[in-house]
C-alpha positions as CSV (number, residue, x, y, z in Angstrom):
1,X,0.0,0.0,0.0
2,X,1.3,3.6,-0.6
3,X,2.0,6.4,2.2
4,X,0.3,8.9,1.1
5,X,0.7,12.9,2.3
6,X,-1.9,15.6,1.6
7,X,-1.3,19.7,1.0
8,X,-4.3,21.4,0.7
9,X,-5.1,24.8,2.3
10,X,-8.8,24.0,2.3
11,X,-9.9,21.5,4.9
12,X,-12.6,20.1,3.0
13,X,-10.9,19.2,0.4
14,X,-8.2,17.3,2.5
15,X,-10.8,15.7,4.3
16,X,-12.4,14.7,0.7
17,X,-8.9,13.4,-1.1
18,X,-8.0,11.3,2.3
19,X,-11.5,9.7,2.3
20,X,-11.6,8.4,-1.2
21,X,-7.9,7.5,-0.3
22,X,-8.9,4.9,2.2
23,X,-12.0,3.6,0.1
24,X,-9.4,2.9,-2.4
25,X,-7.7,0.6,-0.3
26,X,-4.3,1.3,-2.2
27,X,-2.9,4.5,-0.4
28,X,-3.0,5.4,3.4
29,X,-2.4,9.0,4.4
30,X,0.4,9.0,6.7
31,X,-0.2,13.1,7.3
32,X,-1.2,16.1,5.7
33,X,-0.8,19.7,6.5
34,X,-2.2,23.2,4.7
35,X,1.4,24.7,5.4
36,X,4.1,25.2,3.3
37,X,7.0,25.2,5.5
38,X,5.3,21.8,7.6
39,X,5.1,20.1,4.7
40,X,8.5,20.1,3.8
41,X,9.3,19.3,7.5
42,X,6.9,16.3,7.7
43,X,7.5,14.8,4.0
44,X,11.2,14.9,5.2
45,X,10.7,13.3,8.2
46,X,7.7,10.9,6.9
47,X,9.1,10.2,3.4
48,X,5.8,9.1,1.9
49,X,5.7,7.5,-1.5
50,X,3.0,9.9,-2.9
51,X,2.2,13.6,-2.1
52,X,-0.9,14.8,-3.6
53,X,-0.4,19.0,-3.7
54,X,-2.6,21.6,-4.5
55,X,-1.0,24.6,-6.5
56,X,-2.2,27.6,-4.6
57,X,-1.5,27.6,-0.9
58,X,-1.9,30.6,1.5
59,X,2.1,31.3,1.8
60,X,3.6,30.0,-1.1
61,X,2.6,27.8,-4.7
62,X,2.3,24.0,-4.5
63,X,5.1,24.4,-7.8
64,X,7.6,25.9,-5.2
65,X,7.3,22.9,-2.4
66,X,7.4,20.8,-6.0
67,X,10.8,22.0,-6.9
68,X,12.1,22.2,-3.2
69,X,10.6,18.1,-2.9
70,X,13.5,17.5,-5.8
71,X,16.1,17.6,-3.1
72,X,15.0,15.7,-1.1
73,X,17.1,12.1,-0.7
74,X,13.7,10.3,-1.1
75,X,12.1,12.6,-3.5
76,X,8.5,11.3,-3.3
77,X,6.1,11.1,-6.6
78,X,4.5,14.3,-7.0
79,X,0.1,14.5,-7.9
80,X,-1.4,17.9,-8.4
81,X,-4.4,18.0,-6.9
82,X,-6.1,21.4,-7.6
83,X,-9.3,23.7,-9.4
84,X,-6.3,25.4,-11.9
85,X,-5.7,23.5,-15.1
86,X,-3.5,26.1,-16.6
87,X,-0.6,25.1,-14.2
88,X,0.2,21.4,-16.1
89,X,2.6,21.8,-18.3
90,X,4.8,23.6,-15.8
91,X,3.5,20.2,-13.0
92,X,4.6,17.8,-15.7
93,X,8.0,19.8,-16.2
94,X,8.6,18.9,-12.3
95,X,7.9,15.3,-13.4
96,X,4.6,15.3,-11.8
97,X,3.5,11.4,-11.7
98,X,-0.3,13.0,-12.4
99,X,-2.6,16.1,-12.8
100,X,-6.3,15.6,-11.2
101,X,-8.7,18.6,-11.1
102,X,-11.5,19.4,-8.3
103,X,-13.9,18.4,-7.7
104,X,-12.0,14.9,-7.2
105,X,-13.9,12.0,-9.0
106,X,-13.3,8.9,-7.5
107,X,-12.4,7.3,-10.7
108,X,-9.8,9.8,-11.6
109,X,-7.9,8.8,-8.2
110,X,-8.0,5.4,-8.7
111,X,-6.6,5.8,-11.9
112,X,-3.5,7.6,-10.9
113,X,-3.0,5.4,-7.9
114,X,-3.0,2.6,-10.1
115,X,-0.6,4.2,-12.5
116,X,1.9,4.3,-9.3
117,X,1.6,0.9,-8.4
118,X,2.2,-0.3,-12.1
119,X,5.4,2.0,-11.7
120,X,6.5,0.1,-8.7
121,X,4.9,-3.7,-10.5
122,X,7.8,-2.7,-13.6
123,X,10.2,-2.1,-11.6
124,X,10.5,1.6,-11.7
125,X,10.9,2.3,-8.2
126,X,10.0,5.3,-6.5
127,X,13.0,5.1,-4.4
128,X,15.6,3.7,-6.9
129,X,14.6,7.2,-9.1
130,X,15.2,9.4,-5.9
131,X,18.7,7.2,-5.7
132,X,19.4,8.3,-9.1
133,X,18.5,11.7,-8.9
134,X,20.6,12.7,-6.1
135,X,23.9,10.2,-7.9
136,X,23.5,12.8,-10.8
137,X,26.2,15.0,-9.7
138,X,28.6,12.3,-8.6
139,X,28.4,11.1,-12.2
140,X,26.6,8.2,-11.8
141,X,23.8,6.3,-12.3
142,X,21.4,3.6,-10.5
143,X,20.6,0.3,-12.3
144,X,18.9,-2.7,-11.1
145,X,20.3,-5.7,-11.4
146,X,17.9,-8.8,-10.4
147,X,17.5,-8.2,-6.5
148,X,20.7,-5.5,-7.0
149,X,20.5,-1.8,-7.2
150,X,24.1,-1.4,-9.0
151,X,25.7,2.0,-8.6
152,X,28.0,2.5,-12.3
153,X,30.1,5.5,-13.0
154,X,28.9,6.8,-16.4
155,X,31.9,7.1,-18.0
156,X,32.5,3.4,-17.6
157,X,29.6,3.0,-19.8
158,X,29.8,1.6,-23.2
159,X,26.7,1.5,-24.6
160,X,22.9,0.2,-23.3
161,X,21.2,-2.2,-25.6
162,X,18.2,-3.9,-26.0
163,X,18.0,-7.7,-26.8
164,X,15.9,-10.9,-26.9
165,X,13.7,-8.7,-24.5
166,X,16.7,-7.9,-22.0
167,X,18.7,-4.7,-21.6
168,X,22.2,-5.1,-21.2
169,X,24.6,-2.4,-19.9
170,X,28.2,-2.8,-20.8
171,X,31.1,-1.4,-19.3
172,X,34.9,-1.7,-20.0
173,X,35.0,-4.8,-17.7
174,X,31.3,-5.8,-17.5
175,X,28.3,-6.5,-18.6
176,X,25.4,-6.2,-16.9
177,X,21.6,-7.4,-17.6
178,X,18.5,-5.6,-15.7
179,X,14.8,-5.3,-16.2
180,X,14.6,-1.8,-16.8
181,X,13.8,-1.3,-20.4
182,X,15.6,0.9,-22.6
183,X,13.1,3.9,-22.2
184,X,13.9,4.5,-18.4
185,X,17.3,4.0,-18.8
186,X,17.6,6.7,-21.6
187,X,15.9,9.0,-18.6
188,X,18.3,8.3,-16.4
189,X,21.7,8.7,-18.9
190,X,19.7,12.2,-20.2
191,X,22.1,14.6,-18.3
192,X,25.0,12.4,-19.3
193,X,26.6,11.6,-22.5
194,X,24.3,9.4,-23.9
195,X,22.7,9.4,-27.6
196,X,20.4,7.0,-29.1
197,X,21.5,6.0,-32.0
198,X,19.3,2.8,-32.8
199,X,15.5,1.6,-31.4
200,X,17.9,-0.9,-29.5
201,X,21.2,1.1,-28.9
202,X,22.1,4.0,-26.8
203,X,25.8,4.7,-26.9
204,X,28.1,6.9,-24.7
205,X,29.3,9.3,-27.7
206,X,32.9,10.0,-25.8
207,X,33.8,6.4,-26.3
208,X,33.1,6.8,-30.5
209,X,36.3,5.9,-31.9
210,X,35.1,5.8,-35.5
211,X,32.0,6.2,-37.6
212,X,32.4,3.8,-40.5
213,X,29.5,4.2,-43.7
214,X,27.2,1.2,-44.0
215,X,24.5,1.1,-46.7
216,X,21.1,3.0,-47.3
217,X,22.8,6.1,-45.6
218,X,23.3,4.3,-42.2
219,X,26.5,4.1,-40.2
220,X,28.2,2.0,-37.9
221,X,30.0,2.8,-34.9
222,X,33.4,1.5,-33.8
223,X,33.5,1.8,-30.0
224,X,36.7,2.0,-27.8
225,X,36.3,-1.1,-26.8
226,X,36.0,-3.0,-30.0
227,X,32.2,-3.0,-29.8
228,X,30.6,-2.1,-33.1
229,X,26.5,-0.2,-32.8
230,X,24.6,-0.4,-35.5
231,X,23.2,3.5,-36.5
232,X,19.7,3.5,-37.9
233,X,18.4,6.1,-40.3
234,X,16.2,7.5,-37.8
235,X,18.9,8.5,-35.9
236,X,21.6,9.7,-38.8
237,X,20.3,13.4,-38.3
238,X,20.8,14.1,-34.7
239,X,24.3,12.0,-35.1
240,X,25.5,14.1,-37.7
241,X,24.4,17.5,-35.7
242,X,25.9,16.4,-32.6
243,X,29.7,15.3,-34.0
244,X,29.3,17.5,-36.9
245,X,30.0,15.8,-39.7
């Protein structure tokens, strides 16, 4: 079951959200406040899995205690909860799990509950993302490996592929093979070096040691250690703007 936290500044609307909460059966609320400055003290000390936030609060926006949640070592998955719909694309650009408007609609909360718990089902873990998140300025990344949550220095990194329905992570001196597909790990390598270069490749562009012409106007890639990538047309473009050539 997920720990859940409420902001709201209206008590009625707390009280709602917590109810249909409970009739879910999927998400207890382990504390709520209208306060900005409590809510960062309690989701701190609490460290739910889910905060539902309204956007306007009496001191300061539901946006601000979005951003300041990001530094948190937990960082908790974030649901607007509020009347404004005009405040989404600047929610979703806080990676906002979910956007539900008042009045609630007890459909729409089961929905993005359920959306959470598939997140957790696939192995995108709440946790292992806030792991992640804070590694980013050490230069490294999170990856799970079977019952393993392997910590890799990025510039060890080869390339990421996808095959026979597994993703494989290669290093200089390893190889590793984790559940998470190619998609999340392309989030993860975003503020890195990282390009995709294939549907099934991404590649760590300071270990390109040649780009060799294939046929139909694709290339492959000669990697420093010996490993050759397969470029796909779809992909040509954005190589050829980023190594200019």
């Amino acid at each position: 079951m997920l720990k859940a936290f409420i902001v709201d500044d209206e008590p009625l609307a707390r009280d709602e959200l917590a109810y249909l909460l409970k009739r879910s059966r999927k998400a207890e609320v382990i504390g709520e406040t209208d306060c900005f400055e409590d809510a960062v003290e309690k989701i701190k000390e609490l460290a739910p899995d889910v905060v539902f936030l309204d956007i306007e609060l009496t001191e300061k926006s539901g946006l601000e205690l979005a951003n300041k949640l990001q530094s948190f070592s937990k960082i908790p998955a974030i649901i607007f909860a509020t009347a404004y719909d005009e405040y989404a694309l600047q929610a979703f650009d806080l990676s906002a799990s979910d956007y539900i408007l008042k009045p609630f609609e007890e459909a729409r909360i089961h929905q993005a509950l359920d959306k959470l718990v598939k997140n957790y089902a696939a192995g995108d873990l709440i946790v292992e993302e806030s792991i992640s998140h804070s590694l980013k300025n050490s230069g490294k990344i999170a990856v799970l490996e079977e019952e393993r949550i392997i910590l890799l220095d990025f510039k060890e990194i080869i390339y990421i592929g996808a095959l026979d329905g597994k993703t494989i992570v290669k290093t200089f001196n390893d190889q590793f093979v984790t559940s998470e597909t190619l998609v999340s790990l392309e989030k993860k390598t975003a503020a890195f070096s990282f390009i995709r270069v294939h549907r099934s490749y991404l590649v760590n562009f300071q270990h390109i040691v040649e780009i060799q012409p294939w046929f139909n106007s694709t290339y492959n890639l000669l990697m420093k250690e010996h490993s050759t990538i397969p470029v796909s047309r779809t992909y040509v473009r954005q190589l050829r703007a980023l190594l200019g050539f």
